[in-house]
C-alpha positions in Angstrom: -65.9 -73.9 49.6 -69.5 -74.1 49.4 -70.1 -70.4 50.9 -67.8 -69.4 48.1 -69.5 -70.4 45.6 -72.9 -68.7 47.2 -70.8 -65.6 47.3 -70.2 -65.7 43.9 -73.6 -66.4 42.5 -74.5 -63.6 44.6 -72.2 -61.2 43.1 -73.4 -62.3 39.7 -76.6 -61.7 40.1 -76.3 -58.3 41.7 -74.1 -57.6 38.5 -77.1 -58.7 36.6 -79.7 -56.5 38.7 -77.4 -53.3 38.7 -77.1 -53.5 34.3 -81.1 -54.5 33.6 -81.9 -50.9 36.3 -78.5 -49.0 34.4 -80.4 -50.0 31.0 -83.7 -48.2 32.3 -82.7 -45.3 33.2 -80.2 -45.0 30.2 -83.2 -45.4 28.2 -85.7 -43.1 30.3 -82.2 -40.4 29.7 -82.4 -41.0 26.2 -86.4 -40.0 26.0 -85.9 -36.5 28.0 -83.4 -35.2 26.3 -84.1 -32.0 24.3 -85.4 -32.7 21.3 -83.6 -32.4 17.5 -83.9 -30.1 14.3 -81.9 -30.5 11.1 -82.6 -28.0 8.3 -81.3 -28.3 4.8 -81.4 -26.2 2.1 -80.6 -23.2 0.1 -80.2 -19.2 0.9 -84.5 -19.3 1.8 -83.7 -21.8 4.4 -80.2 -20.2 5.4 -81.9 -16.9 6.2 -79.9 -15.0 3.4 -81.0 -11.1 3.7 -82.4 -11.6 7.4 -79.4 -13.6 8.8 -79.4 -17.3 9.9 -80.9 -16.3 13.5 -84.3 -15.2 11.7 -85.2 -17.7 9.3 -87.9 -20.0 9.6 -86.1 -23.1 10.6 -84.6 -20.9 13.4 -87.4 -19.1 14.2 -89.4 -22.7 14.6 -86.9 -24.3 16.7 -86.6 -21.0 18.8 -90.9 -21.4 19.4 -90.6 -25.1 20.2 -87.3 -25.4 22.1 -85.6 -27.5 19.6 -81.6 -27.6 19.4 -80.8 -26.9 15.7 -78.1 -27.3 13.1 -77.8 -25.7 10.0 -76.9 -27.6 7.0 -78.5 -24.7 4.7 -76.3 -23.2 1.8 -77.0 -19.7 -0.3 -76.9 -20.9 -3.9 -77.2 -24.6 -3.0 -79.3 -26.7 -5.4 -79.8 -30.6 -5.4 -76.8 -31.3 -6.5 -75.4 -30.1 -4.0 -77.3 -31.2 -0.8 -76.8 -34.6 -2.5 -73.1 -33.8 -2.4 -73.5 -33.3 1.1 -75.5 -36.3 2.4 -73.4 -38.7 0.4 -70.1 -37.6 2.4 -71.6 -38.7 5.4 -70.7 -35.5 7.2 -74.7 -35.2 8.5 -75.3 -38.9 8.8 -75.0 -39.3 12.9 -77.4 -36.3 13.3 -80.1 -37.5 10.7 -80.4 -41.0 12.5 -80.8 -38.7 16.2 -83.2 -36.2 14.7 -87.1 -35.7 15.5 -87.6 -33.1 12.8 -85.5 -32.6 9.5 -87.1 -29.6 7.0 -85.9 -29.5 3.7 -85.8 -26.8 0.9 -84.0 -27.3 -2.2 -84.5 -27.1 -6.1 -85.3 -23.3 -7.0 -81.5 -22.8 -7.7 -81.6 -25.9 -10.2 -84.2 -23.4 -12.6 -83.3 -20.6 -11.6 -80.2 -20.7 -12.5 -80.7 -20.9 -16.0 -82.8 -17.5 -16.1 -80.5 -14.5 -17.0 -81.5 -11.4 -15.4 -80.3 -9.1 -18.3 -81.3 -11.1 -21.2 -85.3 -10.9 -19.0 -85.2 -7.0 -20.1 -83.6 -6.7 -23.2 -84.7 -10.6 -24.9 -87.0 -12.4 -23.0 -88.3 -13.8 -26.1 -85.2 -16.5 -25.9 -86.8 -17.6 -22.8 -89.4 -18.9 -25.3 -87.2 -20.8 -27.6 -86.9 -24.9 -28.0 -83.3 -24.7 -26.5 -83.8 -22.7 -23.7 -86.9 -24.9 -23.0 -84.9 -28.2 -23.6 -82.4 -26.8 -20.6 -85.2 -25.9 -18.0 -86.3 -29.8 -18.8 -83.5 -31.6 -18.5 -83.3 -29.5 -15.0 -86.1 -30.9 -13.6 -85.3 -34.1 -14.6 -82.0 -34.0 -12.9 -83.8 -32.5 -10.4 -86.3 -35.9 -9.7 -83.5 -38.2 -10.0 -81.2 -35.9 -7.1 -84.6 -36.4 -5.0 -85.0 -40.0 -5.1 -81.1 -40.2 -4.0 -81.7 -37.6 -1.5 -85.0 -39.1 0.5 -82.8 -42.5 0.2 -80.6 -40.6 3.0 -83.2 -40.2 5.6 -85.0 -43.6 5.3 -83.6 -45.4 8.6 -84.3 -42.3 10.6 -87.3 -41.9 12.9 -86.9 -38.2 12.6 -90.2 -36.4 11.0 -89.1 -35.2 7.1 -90.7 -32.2 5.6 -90.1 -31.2 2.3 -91.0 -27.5 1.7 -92.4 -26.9 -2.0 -90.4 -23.6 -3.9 -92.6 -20.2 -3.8 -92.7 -17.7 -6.6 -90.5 -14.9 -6.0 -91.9 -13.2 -9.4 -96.0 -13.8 -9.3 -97.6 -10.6 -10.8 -94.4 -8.9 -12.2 -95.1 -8.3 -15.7 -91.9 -6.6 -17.5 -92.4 -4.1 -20.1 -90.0 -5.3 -23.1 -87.6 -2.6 -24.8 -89.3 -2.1 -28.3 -93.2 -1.5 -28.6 -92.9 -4.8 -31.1 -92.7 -7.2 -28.6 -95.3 -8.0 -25.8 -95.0 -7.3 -22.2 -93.0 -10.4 -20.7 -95.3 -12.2 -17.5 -92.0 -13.2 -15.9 -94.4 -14.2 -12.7 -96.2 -17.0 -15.2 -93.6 -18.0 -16.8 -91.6 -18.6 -13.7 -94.4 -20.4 -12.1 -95.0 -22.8 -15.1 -91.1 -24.7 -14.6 -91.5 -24.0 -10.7 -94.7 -25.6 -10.5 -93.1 -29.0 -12.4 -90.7 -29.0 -9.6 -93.3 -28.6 -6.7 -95.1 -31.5 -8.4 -92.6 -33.6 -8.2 -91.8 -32.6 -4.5 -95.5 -33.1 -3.6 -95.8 -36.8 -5.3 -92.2 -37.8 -3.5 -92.3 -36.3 0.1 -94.5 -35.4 2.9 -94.9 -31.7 1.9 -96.0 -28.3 3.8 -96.9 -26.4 0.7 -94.7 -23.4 1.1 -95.7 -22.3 -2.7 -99.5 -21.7 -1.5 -98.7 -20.2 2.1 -97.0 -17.3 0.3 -99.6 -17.2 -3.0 -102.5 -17.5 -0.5 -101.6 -14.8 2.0 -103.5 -11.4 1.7 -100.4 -8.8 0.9 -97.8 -11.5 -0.1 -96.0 -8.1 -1.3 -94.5 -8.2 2.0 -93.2 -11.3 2.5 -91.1 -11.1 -1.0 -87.8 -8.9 -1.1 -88.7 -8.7 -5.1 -91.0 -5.4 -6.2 -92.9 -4.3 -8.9 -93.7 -0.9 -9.9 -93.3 1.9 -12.7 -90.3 3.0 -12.0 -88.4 0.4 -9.9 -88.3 -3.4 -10.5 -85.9 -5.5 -8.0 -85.6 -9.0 -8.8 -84.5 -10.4 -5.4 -85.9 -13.7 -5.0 -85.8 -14.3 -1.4 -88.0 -13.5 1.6 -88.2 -11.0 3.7 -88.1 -11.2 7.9 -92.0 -11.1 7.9 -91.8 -13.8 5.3 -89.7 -15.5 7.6 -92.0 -15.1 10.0 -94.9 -16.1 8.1 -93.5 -19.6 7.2 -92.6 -20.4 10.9 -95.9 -19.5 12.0 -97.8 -21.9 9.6 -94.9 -24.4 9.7 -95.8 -24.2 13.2 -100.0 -24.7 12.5 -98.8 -27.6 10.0 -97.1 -29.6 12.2 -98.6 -28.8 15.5 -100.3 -32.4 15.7 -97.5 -33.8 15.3 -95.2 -31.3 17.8 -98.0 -32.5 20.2 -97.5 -36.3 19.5 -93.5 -36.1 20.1 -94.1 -33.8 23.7 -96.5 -36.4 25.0 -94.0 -38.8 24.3 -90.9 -36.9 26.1 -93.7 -36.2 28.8 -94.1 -39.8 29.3 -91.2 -42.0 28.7 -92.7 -45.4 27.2 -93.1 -48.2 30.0 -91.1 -50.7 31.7 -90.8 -54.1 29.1 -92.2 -56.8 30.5 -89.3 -59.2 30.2 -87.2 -56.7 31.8 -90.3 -56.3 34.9 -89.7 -60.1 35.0 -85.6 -60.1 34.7 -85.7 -57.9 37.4 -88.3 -59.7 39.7 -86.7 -62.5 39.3 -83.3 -61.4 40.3 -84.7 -59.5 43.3 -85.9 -63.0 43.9 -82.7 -64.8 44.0 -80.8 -62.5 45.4 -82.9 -62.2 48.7 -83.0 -65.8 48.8 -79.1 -66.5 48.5 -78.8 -63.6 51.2 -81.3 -65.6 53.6 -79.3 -68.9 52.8 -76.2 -67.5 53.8 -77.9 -65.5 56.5 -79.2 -69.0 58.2 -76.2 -71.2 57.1 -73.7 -68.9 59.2 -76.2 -68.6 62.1 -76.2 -72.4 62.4 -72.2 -72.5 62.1 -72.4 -69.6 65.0 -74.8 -72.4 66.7 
């Protein structure tokens, strides 16, 4: 009856040994595995004009082996990415994420500017109503945010929020009728962009999209919209070397950072010392009982 029992203290505390060990390496598993991207966003994050392959989230996970998922929508504004974090469909991925980028709010201004009425009467662009609209945007626009970072406060996941560049600096349009002054849409349009990028910058840990385009020598090229005398395209997205561009100094801009995490998958963090001591302590007991029975059926052989 006696050996019995010994037997079964054994067996529980083999039990014990095998989970605290199973825990470890579970753990260690958990801290090699390849690392996470999210990117939300609108038709600059989605890669619209240069496909979803090339844009910069893409382009950044490609450089630093990340596995990535989309959640990036042409026309999407804050509204909508609200929309989407609210129905939960993201929420398992945001709380297993190392980096999340985010790029959102030019569609909730831009919206309101009509192409056609830019040539033929840009003067309404000008007037209290139209400038009551472009408000009441970007005040929608701050609440959406405050919702929206609410959503990614219980991950451990690195947020960046990418500020909204200006697909229009330096195109000036020549108004139909030589009684109205040429129209700066390229001001104008940074005057309500930069409201939003204030906001952005106060709320979020930002990489400054807005002065990595305005700042770079030839930014022609990294803007599908053109300017000249006899051609003006409007298109406000980037181009694949604009692409490019943002996912090189994305890449400079969080490089301390990228650095940080690899250490960390490099070297899993230690053994706890209550589960060094668990295990000692087991190993302990175990070898003991084992002796115990080891002597107690040599002396019944005896």
């Amino acid at each position: 009856m006696k050996l019995k029992k010994v037997y079964i203290i054994l067996f529980i505390m083999c039990f014990i040994l095998m989970s605290v060990t199973s825990s470890l390496d579970n753990s260690y598993a958990e801290n090699t595995e390849k690392k996470s991207m999210l990117s939300f966003g609108d038709s600059i994050a989605n890669g619209f004009g240069v496909g979803e392959n090339n844009s910069y989230a893409f382009l950044f996970s490609s450089q630093n082996k990340y596995s990535i998922v989309n959640y990036a929508k042409d026309g999407a504004k804050s509204s909508d990415l609200l929309e989407l974090l609210e129905s939960g469909e993201c929420a398992e991925a945001i709380t297993k994420a190392d980096l999340i980028t985010i790029c959102i709010g030019a569609n909730d201004i831009l919206s309101l500017l009509n192409i056609f009425h830019i040539f033929q009467y840009p003067v309404i662009f000008l007037n209290t109503e139209f400038t009551k609209n472009m408000q009441i945007a970007i005040d929608e626009f701050e609440e959406n945010l405050k919702l929206i970072m609410k959503h990614f406060k219980k991950t451990q996941a690195r947020v960046v929020f990418l500020t909204i560049y200006n697909p229009f600096s330096g195109i000036v349009i020549e108004t139909q009728g030589g009684d109205i002054a040429p129209f700066n849409l390229g001001l104008f349009s940074e005057l309500w962009l930069e409201k939003i990028n204030a906001i952005i910058r106060e709320k979020c840990t930002t990489f400054d999209m807005f002065n990595e385009i305005e700042n770079y020598k030839g930014d022609e090229k990294l803007k599908a919209s053109s300017f000249s005398s006899s051609e003006i395209n409007l298109d406000s997205h980037l181009t694949l070397e604009g692409q490019q561009h943002i996912a090189a100094q994305l890449q400079r801009w969080i490089t301390p950072y990228e650095q940080e995490l690899h250490i960390n998958n490099q070297n899993p963090p230690k053994t706890p010392i209550w589960a060094l001591i668990l295990i000692l302590l087991g190993s302990v007991i175990t070898i003991s009982i084992i002796l115990l029975i080891f002597v107690k059926c040599k002396k019944t052989h005896n």
